[in-house]
Legacy VTK file of the C-alpha trace (Angstrom):
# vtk DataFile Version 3.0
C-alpha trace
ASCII
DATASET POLYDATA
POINTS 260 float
-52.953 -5.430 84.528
-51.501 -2.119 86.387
-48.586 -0.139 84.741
-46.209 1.160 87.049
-45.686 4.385 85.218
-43.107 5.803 88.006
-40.361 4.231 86.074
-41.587 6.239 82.698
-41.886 9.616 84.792
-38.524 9.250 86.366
-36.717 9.047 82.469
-38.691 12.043 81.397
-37.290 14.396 84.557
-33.805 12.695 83.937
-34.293 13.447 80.363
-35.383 16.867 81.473
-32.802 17.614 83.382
-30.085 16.697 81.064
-31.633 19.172 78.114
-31.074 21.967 81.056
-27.446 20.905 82.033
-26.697 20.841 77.958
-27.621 24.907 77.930
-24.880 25.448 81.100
-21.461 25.829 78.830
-18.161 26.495 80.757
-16.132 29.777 80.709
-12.663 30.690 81.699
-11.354 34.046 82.278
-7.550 34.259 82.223
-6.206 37.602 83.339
-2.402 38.918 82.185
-0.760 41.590 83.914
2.199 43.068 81.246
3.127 46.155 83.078
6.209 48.589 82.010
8.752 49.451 85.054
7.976 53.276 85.224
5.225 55.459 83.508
4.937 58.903 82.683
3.138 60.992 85.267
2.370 64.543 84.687
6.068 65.987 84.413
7.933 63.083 86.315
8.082 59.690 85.742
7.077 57.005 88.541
7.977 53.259 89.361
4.920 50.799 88.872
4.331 48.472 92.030
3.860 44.994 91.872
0.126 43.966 91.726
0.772 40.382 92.884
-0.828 39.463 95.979
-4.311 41.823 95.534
-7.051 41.152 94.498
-9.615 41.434 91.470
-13.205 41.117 91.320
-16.763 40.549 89.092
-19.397 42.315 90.328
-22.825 42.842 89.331
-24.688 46.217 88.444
-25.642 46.399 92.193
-22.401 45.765 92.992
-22.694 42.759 94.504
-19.471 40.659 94.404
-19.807 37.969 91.817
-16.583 36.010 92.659
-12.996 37.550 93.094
-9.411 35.931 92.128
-5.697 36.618 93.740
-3.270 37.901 91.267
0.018 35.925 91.393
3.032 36.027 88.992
1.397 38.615 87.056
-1.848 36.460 86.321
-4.911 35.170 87.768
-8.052 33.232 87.097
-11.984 32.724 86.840
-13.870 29.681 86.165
-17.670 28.435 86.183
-20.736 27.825 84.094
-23.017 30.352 82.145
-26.190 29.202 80.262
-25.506 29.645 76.900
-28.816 31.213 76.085
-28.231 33.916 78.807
-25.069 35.621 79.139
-24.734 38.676 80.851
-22.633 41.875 81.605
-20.534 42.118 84.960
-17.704 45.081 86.244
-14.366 43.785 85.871
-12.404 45.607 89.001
-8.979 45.680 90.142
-6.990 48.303 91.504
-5.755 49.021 87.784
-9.023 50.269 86.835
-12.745 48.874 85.946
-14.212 47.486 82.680
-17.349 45.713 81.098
-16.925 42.197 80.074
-19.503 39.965 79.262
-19.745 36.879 80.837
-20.511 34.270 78.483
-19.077 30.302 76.969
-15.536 30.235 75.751
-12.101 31.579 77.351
-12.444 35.218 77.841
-8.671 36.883 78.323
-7.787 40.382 79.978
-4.654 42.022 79.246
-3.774 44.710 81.437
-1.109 46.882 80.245
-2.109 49.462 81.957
-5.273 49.858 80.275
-7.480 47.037 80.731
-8.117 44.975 77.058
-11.158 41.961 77.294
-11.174 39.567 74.163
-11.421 35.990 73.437
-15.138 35.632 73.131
-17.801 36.875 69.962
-19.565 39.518 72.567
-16.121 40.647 74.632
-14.086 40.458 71.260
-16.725 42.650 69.072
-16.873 45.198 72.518
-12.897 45.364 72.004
-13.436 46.073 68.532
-15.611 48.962 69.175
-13.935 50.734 71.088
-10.644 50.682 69.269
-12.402 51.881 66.098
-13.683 54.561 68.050
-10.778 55.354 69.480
-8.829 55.254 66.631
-11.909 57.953 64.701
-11.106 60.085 67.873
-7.259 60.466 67.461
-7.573 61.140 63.384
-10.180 63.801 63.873
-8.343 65.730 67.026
-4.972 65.346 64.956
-6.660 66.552 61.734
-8.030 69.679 63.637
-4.750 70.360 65.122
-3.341 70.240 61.648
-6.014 72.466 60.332
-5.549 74.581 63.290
-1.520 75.570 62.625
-2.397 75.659 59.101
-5.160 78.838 60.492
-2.137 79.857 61.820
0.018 80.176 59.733
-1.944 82.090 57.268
-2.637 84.551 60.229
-5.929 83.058 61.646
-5.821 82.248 65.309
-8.909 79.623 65.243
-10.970 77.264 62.588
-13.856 78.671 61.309
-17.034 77.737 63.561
-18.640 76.703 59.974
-15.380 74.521 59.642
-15.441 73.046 62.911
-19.082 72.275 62.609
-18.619 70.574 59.014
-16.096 68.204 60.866
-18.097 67.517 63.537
-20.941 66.196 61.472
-18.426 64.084 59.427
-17.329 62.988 62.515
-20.601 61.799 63.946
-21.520 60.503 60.461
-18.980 58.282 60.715
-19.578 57.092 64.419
-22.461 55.877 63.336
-21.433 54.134 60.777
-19.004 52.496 62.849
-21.913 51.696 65.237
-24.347 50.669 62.837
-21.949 48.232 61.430
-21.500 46.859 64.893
-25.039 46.344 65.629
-26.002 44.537 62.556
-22.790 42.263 62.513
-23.339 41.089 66.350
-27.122 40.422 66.335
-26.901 37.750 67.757
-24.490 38.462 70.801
-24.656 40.759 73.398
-22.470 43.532 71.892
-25.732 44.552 69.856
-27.353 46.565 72.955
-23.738 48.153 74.083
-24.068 49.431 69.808
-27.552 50.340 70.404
-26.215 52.134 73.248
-23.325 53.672 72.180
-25.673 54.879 69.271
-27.729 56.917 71.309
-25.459 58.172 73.675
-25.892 62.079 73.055
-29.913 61.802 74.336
-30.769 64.466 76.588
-33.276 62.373 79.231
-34.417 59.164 80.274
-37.555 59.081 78.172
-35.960 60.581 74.935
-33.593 57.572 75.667
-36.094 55.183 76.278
-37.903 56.443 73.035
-34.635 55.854 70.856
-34.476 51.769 72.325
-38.723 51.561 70.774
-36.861 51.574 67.750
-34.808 48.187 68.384
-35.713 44.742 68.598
-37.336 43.446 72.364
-34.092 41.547 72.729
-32.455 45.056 73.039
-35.067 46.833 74.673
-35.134 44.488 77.602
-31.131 44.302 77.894
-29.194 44.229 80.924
-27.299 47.162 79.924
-30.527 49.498 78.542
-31.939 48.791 81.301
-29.050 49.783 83.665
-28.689 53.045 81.236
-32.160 53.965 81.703
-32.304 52.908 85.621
-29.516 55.678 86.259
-30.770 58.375 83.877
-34.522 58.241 85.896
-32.289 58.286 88.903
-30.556 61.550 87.773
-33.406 63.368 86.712
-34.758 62.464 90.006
-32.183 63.688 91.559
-32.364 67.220 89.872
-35.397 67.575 90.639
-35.859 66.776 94.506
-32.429 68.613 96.232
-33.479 66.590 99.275
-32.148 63.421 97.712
-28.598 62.383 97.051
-27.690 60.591 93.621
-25.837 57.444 94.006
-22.882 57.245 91.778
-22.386 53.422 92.180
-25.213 52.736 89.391
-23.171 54.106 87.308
-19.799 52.630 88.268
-18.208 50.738 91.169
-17.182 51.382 94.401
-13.310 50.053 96.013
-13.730 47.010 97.479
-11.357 45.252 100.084
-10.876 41.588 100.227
LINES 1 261
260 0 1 2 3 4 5 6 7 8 9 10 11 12 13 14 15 16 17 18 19 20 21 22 23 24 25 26 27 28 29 30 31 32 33 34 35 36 37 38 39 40 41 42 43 44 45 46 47 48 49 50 51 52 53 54 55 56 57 58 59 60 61 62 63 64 65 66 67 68 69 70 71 72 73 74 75 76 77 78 79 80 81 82 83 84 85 86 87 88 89 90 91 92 93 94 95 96 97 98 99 100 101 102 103 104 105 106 107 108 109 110 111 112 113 114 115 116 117 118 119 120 121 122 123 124 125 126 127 128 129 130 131 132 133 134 135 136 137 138 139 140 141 142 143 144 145 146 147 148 149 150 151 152 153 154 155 156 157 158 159 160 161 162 163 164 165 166 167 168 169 170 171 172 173 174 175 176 177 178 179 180 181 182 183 184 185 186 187 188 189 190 191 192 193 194 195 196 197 198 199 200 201 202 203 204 205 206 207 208 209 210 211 212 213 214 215 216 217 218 219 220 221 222 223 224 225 226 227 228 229 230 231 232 233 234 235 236 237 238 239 240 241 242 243 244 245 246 247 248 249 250 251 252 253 254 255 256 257 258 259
C-alpha cells in the first residue's frame, strides 16, 4: 500500500509556520505633544508654534527611514509587528529633537514636552530610568559644588581646592557606576543592558580600548546593535584623524533633517 505523505508534510510547514508567526508580537507607539505657549530663550521669551501637520520619523542607524507618522491634535501614531526574540534600537526624529527608543512588544508612549520622554515598555522604560537618575546625580553634584564654591568664598577663597574637586569627582563617578551597574544587572534580559554597558564605558579613549571593555560582557552585549554602532563610529573617527584626505560622517553618530 503507498502512503501519500504530502498531506503529513503540509501540517508540519503549517505547524512551522505558526511557531514563527507566535514570535511576531504587536507594538504601538503613541506620541503626545504637551507643549507650554512661550519658552524662555536666552534673555527673551518666544511663542511655541504648532507642530500639527509635520511630520515624525523612525529611522535606522543608516538612516534609512523606518516608517514616519503625521502629527495631528497634538498626537500621532505607529503600529506593526516586532519578533519578540529580536527587538532593536531605532532614532526617534521630529523637528522637536531626536531620541533612542527601542522598538520592541507592548505600547511604547513619547511625551514631548519639550524634551522628548520614551516609556511604556521594560527596555524604553529602564532607558527612561537611566537617564533621569543620571540626570538627577548631575544637578546634586553641580549644585553641591556651587554651594561649596560661595562657601570658598566667603571665607576669602576664590576656587575649591583641586584636591577637593578631585575627591568629588571620584565620588561622583563612584556613584555613576553604581547607578549603571544596577541598571545592567536588573535589565539582563532586555535591551537596556548594552545602552548600561555602554554608558559604563563611556570615558574610553579609542575604539579598541572600547572594544576591550565589551570582552568583559556577555556575547549578547558584545554583538549589540548599539556596541556595535559605538564601535563602528569610533574606528570611523580614528580613521578619520589619521588620513586628512577623508571626511568623517557625522550621521553615524546622529541623524540628518529629513523632509516628508
Amino acid at each position: 500500500m503507498k502512503i501519500n505523505r504530502f498531506p503529513l508534510f503540509a501540517l508540519v510547514i503549517s505547524l512551522l509556520a505558526l511557531c514563527a508567526c507566535k514570535h511576531e508580537k504587536p507594538y504601538t507607539i503613541t506620541g503626545t505633544l504637551d507643549l507650554p505657549a512661550q519658552i524662555p530663550y536666552g534673555d527673551t521669551i518666544i511663542d511655541v508654534p504648532s507642530f500639527n501637520d509635520t511630520w515624525v520619523y523612525l529611522l535606522d542607524f543608516d538612516n534609512q527611514l523606518l516608517d514616519s507618522a503625521l502629527i495631528a491634535d497634538n498626537a500621532f501614531h505607529f503600529e506593526g509587528t516586532v519578533d519578540n526574540r529580536q527587538p532593536y534600537y531605532v532614532q526617534f526624529v521630529s523637528q522637536l529633537g531626536s531620541t533612542l527608543l527601542v522598538i520592541e512588544p507592548g505600547d511604547i508612549e513619547v511625551y514631548i514636552n519639550p524634551d522628548i520622554t520614551v516609556s511604556g515598555t521594560p527596555s524604553n522604560e529602564a532607558m527612561a530610568d537611566l537617564d533621569a537618575a543620571l540626570e538627577d546625580l548631575n544637578a546634586e553634584t553641580y549644585e553641591y559644588l556651587a554651594q561649596l564654591t560661595d562657601s570658598m568664598r566667603g571665607e576669602g577663597s576664590e576656587e575649591v581646592p583641586e584636591d577637593l574637586q578631585m575627591q568629588i569627582a571620584e565620588q561622583f563617578r563612584t556613584q555613576m557606576n553604581h547607578i549603571l551597574d544596577s541598571t545592567y544587572e536588573a535589565n539582563r534580559g532586555n535591551m537596556a543592558a548594552a545602552y548600561a554597558a555602554i554608558m559604563r564605558n563611556i570615558d574610553v579613549q579609542s575604539a579598541d580600548e572600547f572594544e576591550e571593555a565589551m570582552s568583559k560582557y556577555p556575547k549578547s552585549i558584545r554583538e549589540n546593535e548599539l556596541v556595535q554602532i559605538n564601535l563602528r563610529s569610533l574606528r570611523q573617527y580614528e580613521q578619520t584623524m589619521e588620513d586628512d584626505s577623508l571626511v568623517f560622517d557625522p550621521s553615524i553618530l546622529g541623524v540628518e533633517d529629513l523632509e516628508q
